[in-house]
N, C-alpha and C positions, 0 to 999 in steps of 0.2 A: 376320452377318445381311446380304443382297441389299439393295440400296437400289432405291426404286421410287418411280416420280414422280407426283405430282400433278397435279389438272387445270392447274396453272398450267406443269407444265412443269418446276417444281422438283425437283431430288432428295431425297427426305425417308428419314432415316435412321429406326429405334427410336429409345426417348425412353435417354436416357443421363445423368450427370451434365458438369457441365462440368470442365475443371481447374479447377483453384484459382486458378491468375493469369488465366485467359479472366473467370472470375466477380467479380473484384475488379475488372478493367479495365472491365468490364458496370456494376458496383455504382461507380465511379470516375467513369463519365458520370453518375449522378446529382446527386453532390454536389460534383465537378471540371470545369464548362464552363469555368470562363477564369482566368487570373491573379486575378482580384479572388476568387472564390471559396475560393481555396487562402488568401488574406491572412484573409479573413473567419475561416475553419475557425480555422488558427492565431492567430489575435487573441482570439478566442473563448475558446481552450483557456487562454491564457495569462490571460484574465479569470477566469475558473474557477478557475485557478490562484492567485486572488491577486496577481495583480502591479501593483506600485504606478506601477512605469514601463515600456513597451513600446517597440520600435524597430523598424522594419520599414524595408528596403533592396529595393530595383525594380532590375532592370537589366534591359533590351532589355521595359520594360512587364509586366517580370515574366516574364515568355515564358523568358528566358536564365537568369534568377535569382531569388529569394524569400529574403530573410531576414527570420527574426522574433526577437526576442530581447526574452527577459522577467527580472523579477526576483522570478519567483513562487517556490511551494513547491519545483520540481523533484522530479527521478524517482530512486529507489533504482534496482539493476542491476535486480532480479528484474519492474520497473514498466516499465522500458524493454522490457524485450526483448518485455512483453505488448502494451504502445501500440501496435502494428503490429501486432496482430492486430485479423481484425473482430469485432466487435460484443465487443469487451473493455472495458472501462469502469471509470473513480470513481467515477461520478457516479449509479450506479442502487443502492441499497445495498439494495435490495430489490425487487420486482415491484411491487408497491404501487404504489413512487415512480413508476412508469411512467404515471401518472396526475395525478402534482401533480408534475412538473418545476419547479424551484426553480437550473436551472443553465442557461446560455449552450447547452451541447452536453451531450448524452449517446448518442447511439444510437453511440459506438463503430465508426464507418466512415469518421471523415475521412484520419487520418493514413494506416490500410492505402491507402485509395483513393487518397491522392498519392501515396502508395512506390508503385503498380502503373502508375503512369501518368510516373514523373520518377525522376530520381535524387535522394534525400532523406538527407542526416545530421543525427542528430539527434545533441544534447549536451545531457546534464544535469544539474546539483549539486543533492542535497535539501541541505538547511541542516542545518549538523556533518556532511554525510559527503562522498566523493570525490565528483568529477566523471565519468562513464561517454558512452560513445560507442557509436551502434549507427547501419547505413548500409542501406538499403533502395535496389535498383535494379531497375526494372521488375517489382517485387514480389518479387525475389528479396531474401531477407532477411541481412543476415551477421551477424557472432558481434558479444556485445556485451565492448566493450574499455574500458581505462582511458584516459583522455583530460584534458586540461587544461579549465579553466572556472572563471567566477563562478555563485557563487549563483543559479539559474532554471536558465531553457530557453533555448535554441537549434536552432532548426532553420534548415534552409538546401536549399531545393528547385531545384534544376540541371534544364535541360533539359525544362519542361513537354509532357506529350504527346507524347516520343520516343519511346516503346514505343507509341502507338496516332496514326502521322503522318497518318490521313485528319483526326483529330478537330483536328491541329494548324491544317490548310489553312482552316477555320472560323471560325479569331481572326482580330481584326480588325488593327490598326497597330497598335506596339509603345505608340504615344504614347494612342490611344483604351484599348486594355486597361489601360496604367496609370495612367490618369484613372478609370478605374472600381475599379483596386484602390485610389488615396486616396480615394474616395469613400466605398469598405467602412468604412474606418479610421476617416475622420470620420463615419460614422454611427454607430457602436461607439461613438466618443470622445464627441459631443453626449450619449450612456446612461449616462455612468461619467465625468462630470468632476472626479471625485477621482481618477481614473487619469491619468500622464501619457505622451503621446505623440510619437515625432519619425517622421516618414515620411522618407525621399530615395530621391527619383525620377531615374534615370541619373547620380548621382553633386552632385544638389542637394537641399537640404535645401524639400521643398514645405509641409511641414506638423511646427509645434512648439510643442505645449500642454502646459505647466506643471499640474498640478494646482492644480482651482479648484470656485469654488462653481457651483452649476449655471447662476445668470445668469450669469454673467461665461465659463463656458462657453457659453453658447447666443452670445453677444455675439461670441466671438472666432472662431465658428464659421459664424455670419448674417450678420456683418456689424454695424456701428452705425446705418447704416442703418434696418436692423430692427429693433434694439434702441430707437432713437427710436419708430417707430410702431406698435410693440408693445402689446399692452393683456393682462394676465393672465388667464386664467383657469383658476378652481376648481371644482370640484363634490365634492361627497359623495354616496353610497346607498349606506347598509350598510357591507359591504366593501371597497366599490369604491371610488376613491379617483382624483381627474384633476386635474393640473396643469398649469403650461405659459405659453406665451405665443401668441397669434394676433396678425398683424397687421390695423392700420385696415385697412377694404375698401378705399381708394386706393392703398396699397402692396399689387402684383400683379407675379407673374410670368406668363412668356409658356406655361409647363409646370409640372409639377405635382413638379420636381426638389426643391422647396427645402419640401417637406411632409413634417415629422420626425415620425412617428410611434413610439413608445417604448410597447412594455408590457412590463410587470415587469423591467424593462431590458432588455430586448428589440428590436433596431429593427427595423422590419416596415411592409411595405406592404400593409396588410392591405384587400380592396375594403370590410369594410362600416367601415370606421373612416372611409377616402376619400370615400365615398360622404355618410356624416354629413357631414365636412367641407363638403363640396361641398353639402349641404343648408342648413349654415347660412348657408352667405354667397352663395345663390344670386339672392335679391333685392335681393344689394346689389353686386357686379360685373359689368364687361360681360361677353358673351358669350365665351368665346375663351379669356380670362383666368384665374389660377389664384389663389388664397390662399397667403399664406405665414408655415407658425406650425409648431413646436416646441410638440408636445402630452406628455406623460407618465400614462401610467392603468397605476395599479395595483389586482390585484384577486387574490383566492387565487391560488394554482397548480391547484387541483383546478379552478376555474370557467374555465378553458381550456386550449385541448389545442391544442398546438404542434407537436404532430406527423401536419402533415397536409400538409405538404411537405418535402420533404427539404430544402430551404434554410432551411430553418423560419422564411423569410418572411411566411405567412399564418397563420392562424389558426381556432380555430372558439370562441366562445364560448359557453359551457353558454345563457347570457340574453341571447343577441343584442338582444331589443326595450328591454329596458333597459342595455345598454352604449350601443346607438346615442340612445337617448331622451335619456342624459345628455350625452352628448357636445355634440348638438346646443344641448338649451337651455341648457348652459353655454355656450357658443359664441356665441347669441344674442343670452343677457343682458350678457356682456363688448361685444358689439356695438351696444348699446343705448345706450349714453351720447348725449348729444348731442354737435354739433359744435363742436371745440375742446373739450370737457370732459375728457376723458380723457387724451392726448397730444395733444403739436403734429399740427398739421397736413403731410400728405406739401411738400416743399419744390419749389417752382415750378422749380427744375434737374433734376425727376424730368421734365418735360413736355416734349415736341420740338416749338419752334416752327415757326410756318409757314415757307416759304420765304418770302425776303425778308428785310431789317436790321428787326431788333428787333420785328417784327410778331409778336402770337398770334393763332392760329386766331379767327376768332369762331364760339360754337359752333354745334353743327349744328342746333340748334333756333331760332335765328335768322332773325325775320322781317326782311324787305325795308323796311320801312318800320312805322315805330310803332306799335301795337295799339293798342283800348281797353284800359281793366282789364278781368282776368277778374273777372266776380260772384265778391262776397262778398271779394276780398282788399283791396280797398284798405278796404272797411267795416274788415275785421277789423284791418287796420294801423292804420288813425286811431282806433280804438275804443283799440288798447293805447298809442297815443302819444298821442293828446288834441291831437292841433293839425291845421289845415286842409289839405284834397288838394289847392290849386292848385298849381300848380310854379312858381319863381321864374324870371323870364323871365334870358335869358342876357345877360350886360353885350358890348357891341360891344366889335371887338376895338381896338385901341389900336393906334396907326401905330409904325412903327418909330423908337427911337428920343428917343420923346416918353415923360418922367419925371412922373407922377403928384403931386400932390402927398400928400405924408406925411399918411396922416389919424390923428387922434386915437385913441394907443391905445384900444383896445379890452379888455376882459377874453378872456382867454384860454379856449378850453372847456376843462372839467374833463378829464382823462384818465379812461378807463373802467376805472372798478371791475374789481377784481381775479376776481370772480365772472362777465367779462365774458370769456372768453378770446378769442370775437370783436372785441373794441374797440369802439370807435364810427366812425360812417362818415364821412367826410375828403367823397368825392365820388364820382361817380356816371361812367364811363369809356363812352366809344362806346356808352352808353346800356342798355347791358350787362350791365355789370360795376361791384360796389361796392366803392372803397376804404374800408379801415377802419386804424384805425391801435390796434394788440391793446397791454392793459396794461404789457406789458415793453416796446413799442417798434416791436415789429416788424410790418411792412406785410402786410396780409391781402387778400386780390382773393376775391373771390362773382360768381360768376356766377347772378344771381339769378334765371333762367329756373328751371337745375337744382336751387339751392337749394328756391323755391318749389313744384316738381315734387315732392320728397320731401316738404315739411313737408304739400303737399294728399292724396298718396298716406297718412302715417301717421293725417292728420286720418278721410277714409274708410276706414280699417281699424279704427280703432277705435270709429267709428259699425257700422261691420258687426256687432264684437262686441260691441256695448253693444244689436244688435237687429236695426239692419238700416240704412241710408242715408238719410237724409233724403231727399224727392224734392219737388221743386218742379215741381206739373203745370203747364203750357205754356197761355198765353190762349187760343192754335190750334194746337190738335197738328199737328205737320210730318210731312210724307210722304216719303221719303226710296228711292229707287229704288238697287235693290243689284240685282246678278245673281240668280239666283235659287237656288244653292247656296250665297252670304251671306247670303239673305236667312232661305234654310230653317235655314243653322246657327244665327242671331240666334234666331228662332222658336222651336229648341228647347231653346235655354238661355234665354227668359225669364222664366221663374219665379226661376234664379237671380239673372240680370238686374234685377230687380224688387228684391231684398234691396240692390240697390248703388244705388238708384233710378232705375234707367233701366227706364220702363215704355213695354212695346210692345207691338204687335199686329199680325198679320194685315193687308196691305192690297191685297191684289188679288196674280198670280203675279209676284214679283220686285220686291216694296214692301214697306216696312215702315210703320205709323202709328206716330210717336212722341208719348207723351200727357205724358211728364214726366223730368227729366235730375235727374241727384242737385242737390240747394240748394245744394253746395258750390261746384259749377262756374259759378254765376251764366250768366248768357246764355250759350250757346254754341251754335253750330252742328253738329246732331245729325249733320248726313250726310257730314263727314270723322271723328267719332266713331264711329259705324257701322263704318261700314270697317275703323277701327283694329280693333273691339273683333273683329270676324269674323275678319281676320286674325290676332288674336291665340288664337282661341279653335281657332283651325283648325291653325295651329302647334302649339296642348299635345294638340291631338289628347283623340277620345273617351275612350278610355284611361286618360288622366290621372286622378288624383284630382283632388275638384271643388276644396278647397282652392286648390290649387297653377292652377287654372284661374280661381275666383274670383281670386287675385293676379293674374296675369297681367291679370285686365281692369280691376283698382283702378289696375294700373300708367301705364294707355292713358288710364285718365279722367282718371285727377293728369294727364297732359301736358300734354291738352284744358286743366283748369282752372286752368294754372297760369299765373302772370303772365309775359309771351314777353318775349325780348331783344329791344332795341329801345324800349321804354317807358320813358317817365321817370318816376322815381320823386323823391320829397320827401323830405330829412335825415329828419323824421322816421319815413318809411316806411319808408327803409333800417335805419334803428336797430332800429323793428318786427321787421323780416325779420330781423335777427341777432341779436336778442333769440328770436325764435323757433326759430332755428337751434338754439341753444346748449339750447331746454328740449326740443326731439324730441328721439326716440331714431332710429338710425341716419343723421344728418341731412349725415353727411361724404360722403356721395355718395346721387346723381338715382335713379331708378327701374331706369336703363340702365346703372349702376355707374363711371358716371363723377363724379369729382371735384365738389364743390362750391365748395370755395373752396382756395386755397392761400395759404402764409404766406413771407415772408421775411422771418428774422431774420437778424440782426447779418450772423452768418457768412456766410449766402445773398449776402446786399448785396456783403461786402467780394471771396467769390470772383466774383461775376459781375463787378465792377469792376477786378477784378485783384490786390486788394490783398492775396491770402495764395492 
């Protein structure tokens, strides 16, 4: 047949088949992009396989060398020699099964696909029979022989990507490819912590997990860290079934690396699983920042379908609005405790002081010089403590030198009840920050701007849904001059505006009348409120659900009403405040997801001082 070119200039033949090894090496970039992929494939097979313990060896990042070696079923001869064909399989016992997968792998194209692209030998002993040996190089297959071996499998893959050296020039550094093949491994391992694992990477041993229960797997795998500010959670619907651990919103990564997702033992990064995640804790850390939790959901094998990437990384679920629905509110409700109730609090060595000896930041909401109260908080503190708002005036400092004399013991105060995980407050720091001293002992810092920001924020959400906002109308509504596309954005969302109690109006091109501010926020000044809320409303964009836009502006008002750094507060305010802390829910971090208080116990104290 002539070959004749198209408009591009190309030569285009008839349609033809391909060989056999051009089609494998084709079929080989699907499921063979880099060392980590081959370790996956093979880890897989050997989980499938049953095996109780796994070993996989790296040399040159995998690039130079692959081994895997298991202690699973193993292969008779007539099994071997099929492995290396494609789409030959164990694992589909019938057509059916191609619908409720119930295995690690089955579509039958890993191994062909690394024999066509490496030199590959494989070794295998079933249990009571010999050990067989079969070698594949660049897809060319050889005879299968008798060979020495234990019990499993053995494969060992040489030379990645010599039969196709454009796709080789693509990998990255020996040491990035095989950070990403113990990566494979430990994600596989976090699925299957009754499986045990040893990784060595260029001839050191990086990674070596004993068979364990699944905490203590997740622990050896996150870190203890994690496992300190962990909070569990569960859910049930029907069949569905989610386990796991999420971290407090103050324990954050900088990416979204250390987000373990697992279904049906499956690890996967699946977008709408991420997506939940990232919804539930979206009101509760900063911007930038990522959550870190080790999830588990199980749910039939028919109710999703795995095979919708050849890495069968993703997923598609038959009930997507109910996988995501539960995720989420399970997610929430573990998030919901109050502060200090659930676990310790993130430990003040997570935090990077300012520059300077021994100074912390003071925070960014930090006024210059001492506020009044915001309306309504100190009522509401002296209302739960019972004793008076003046503040005790400060005692003159004392010269250097000069010895006091000894006054008359005193009674000691009581230590805070056990139901107190906050403590009770010692004193009040750069006017700022409350020390507390928590029932085990150990030292708690609040920074009671952001504390009070969250407790004002939960207060008007649940005025939202118990109706709508209290609004306290204003003696003389205030007029407040915006631009005039803040002004038009405010105007078109006040109807919703109105539900949070901030009631406005029309007030000539690029004004707004304000007639009343929710009750919670006591006096405040509408026209740096304004601004916030415009800004914030212009950020979630029209688009947005109103929900998710109604939050954003409950987030703006709590800041407005909340009591600023720099005010002095009364013993008994402070106690209030951490009394209130401990019965909100989400109350361990501000609106902007940053930290409200932190703790130092025992161990914090002795490593900052040196002593371990």
């Amino acid at each position: 047949m002539t070959a004749r070119s198209d408009v591009m200039g190309i030569s285009v033949m008839g349609i033809r088949l391909l060989p056999e090894t051009t089609a494998n090496r084709i079929a080989a970039g699907e499921v063979v992009e880099r060392p980590a992929a081959v370790v996956k494939e093979l880890v897989e097979n050997a989980l499938d396989a049953g095996a109780s313990r796994i070993s996989v060896t790296l040399e040159e990042g995998g690039i130079g060398r692959i081994l895997v070696e298991d202690d699973g079923h193993g292969m008779a001869p007539a099994d071997l020699a099929l492995c290396v064909e494609r789409h030959a399989t164990s694992k589909l016992a019938e057509e059916a099964m191609l619908f409720r997968i119930a295995t690690l792998g089955f579509r039958g194209e890993a191994l062909p696909s690394i024999g066509a692209v490496a030199r590959m030998e494989i070794t295998s002993r079933p249990a009571g029979g010999d050990a067989h040996a079969l070698a594949v190089e660049g897809g060319r297959k050889g005879e299968v022989r008798p060979a020495a071996g234990a019990p499993g499998t053995r494969i060992e893959v040489r030379d990645l990507f010599y039969a196709v050296p454009a796709r080789r020039k693509f990998l990255k550094s020996p040491r990035a490819e095989g950070d990403q093949a113990v990566e494979a491994v430990r994600r596989l391992a976090l699925a299957w912590p009754e499986t045990g694992f040893r990784v060595t990477l260029e001839g050191r041993e990086v990674l070596s997990l004993a068979p364990a229960s699944r905490e203590d797997r997740i622990a050896a795998l996150l870190g203890a860290e994690f496992a300190a500010a962990a909070l569990p959670v569960t859910a049930e619907s029907g069949p569905l079934r989610l386990s796991g651990l999420a971290a407090q919103p103050a324990f954050t990564r900088a990416t979204g690396t250390e987000q373990h997702l697992v279904v049906n033992r499956r690890p996967v990064r699946d977008p709408l699983l991420r997506t939940a995640l990232r919804v539930a804790y979206r009101e509760l850390i900063a911007a930038g920042r990522h959550p870190v939790a080790a999830l588990f959901l199980e749910l039939p094998p028919e109710a999703v379908d795995v095979n919708v990437h050849p890495m069968k990384t993703e997923l598609r679920f038959r009930e997507e609005a109910a996988v995501r629905g539960v995720l989420i509110s399970a997610l929430k409700r573990a998030l919901s405790a109050g502060a200090g109730v659930a676990t310790p609090a993130p430990a003040l060595t997570q935090y990077r002081p300012s520059p300077g000896w021994g100074g912390w930041s003071r925070h960014p909401m930090a006024g210059p010089a001492p506020l009044p109260a915001a309306g309504g908080f100190a009522e509401l503190q002296l209302a739960l403590a019972g004793a008076p708002g003046a503040a005790a005036p400060r005692p003159a400092p004392l010269p250097l030198g000069f010895a006091p004399p000894r006054p008359a013991a005193a009674p000691e105060a009581p230590p805070a009840p056990a139901d107190h995980p906050l403590g009770r407050a010692l004193a009040q720091l750069l006017d700022t920050y409350i020390l507390a001293e928590a029932p085990d002992g150990a030292l708690v810092l609040v920074d009671q701007h952001a504390a009070h920001e969250r407790l004002t924020q939960e207060a008007l959400k649940t005025q939202l849904l118990a109706g709508g906002v209290r609004a306290q109308p204003l003696l003389l509504p205030a007029v407040v001059d915006l631009p005039q596309a803040e002004a038009a954005r405010l105007l078109e969302a006040a109807p919703d505006l109105a539900r949070l109690g901030l009631e406005i109006e029309g007030f000539g091109p690029g004004a707004v009348l304000v007639r009343a501010l929710p009750a919670l926020l006591g006096p405040a000044d509408p026209g740096p409120l304004l601004r916030d809320v415009a800004a914030e409303l212009a950020a979630e964009g029209e688009a947005v659900a109103l929900e998710k836009r109604l939050d954003a502006a409950i987030a703006r008002l709590a800041c407005h009403g909340s009591v600023r750094a720099g005010r002095r507060l009364t013993p008994p305010e402070m106690d209030a405040l951490l009394r209130q802390m401990e019965a909100t829910p989400r109350a361990a971090t501000c609106s902007h997801g940053r930290p409200t208080f932190l703790r130092l116990g025992a161990a914090e104290l002795e490593k900052l001082f040196g002593r371990r």
